[in-house]
N, C-alpha and C positions, 0 to 999 in steps of 0.2 A: 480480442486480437483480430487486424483485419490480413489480409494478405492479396495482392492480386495476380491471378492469374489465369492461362491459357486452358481451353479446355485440355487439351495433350498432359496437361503438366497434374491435372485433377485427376486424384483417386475415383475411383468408380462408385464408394461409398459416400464420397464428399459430390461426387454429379447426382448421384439419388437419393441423396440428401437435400437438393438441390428441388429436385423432379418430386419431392414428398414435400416442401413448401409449397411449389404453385397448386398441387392438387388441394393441398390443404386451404390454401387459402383464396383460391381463384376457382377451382374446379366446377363448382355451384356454378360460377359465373361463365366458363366456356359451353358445361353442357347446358345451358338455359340459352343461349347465343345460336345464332345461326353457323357459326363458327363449327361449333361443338365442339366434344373433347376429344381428340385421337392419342392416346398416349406414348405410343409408337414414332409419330409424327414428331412429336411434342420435345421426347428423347434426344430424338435425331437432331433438332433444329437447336438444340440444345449444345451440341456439340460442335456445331459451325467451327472451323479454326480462327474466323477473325473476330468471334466472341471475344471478350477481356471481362472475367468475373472478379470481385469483390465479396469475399468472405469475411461474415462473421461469424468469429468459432468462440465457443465459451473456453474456461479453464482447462476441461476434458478435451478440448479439438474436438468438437461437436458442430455440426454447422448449424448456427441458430437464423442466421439469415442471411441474404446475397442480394448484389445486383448484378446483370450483366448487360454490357453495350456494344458496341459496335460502331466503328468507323464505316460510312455508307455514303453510298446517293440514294434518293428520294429528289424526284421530279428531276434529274439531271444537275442538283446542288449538294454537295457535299456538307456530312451533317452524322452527326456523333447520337445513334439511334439506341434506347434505353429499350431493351428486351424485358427482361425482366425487373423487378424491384419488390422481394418479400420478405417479411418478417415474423420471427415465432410472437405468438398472440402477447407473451407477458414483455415482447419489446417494443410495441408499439406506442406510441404517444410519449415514447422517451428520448426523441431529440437524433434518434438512430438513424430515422429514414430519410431526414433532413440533411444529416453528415453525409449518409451516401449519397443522396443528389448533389450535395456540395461537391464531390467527388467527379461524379460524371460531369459536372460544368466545370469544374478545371479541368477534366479532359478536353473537352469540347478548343476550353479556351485554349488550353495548348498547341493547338494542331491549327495554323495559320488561316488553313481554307478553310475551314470549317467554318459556317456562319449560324447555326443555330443547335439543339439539341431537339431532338422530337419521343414521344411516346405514345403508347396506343390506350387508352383507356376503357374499361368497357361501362358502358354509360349507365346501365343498371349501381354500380358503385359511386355513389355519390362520395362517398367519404374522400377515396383515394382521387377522385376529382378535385375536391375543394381543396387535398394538401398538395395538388401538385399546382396549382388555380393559388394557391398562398404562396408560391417557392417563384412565379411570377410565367408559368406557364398557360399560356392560352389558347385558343380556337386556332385550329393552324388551318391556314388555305383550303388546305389536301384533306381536309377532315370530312368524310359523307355528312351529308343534311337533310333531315326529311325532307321527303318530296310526295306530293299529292298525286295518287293515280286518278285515272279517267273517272272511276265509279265515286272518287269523292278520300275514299281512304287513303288514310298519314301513313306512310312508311316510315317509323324512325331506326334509326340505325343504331344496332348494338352494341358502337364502342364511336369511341372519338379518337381526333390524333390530334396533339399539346405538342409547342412546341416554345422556346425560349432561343432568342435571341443572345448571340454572345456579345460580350461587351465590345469587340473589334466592328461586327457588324451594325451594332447601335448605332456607334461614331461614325462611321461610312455609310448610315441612313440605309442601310442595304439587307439582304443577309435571309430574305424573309422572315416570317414571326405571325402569328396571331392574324386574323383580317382583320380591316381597319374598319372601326367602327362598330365592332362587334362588342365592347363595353370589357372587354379583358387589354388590361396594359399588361407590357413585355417592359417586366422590372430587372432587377435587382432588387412544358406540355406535357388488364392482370392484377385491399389495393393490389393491383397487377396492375405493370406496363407490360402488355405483351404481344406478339403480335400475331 
C-alpha cells in the first residue's frame, strides 16, 4: 500500500521508521563522507513541512520503504528535489524504486514551473548511481567535480547531484539537465538521495 503524505500528518513511528531505513541503508555511507552522520540533524531535516513522503507499508502497516521530495529552488530554478529514496533489502531489484521515481517525475511534471528533478548521490554507491543513471538521470551542472590542488592531489567529492529534465522543459530546449557533453543523455539525477 503506498500513501502520501505531510510530515505533520506522519505518525512518529512511521517518521522513525523512516530515520531506521536511511541509517540502515546509507549510514555506512554518511559516516564514511565528509558529510558525516548527525542524527539529530538528519531527524530535523526530516521534518521540513514542505517534505511530501511516499510510503510503502506491507499488510501490517509497517513501513518497508519511502521516498521524499520537495518542491524547491537550486541555483534560482525551480525543481522538484528527491531527499530521500529507500528500500527494505528484500525490495529491492523488484521494480519498487522505479515506481517511486516514476512518482516523483509526475510530480515534477505536474507543477508548470518546474523544469527538472535533482538528487544527491553519494558517489562511493555505485549501484544507486547506475539505477538513477538507467531512469535517465545525469551529471547535473551543480554537481562538485574533482579538482587538483597545488601539491598535485585529486580532491573527489563525496556525493554527486543527478538531475532529469522534464518532459515540458525538453520541448522548450530549456529547463536545465545533465552538462552537455558529458556522455549521460536526459531521457525518458543516500541507494540514498539525500542531501
Amino acid at each position: 500500500m503506498l500513501s502520501i503524505l505531510q510530515p505533520r500528518d506522519m505518525t512518529d513511528g512511521e517518521l522513525d521508521a523512516c530515520f531506521d531505513l536511511v541509517e540502515k541503508t546509507s549510514g555506512d555511507d554518511y559516516r564514511s563522507s565528509s558529510v558525516g552522520w548527525h542524527p539529530v540533524a538528519k531527524k530535523k531535516e526530516m521534518r521540513l513541512p514542505d517534505l511530501r513522503y511516499i510510503l510503502v507499508k506491507d499488510r501490517d502497516e509497517q513501513v518497508r520503504g519511502f521516498t521524499s521530495m520537495m518542491p524547491t529552488y537550486e541555483d534560482g530554478e525551480p525543481v522538484v528535489y528527491c531527499y530521500e529514496i529507500h528500500l527494505e533489502d528484500e525490495l529491492q531489484g523488484t521494480g519498487l524504486g522505479k515506481q517511486l521515481m516514476g512518482y516523483l517525475m509526475a510530480a515534477a511534471e505536474g507543477i508548470p514551473s518546474i523544469g527538472k528533478a535533482m538528487l544527491t548521490c553519494f558517489a562511493s554507491n555505485a549501484r544507486a548511481r547506475a539505477f538513477y543513471e538507467g531512469l535517465g538521470f545525469g551529471l547535473d551542472e551543480s554537481s562538485p567535480r574533482e579538482r587538483r590542488l597545488r601539491g598535485g592531489k585529486v580532491v573527489v567529492p563525496d556525493y554527486v547531484i543527478l538531475s532529469r529534465r522534464t518532459a515540458r522543459a525538453r520541448a522548450r530546449g530549456g529547463g536545465g539537465g545533465p552538462v552537455a557533453g558529458d556522455g549521460n543523455t536526459v531521457g525518458e539525477k543516500d541507494g540514498v538521495a539525500g542531501r
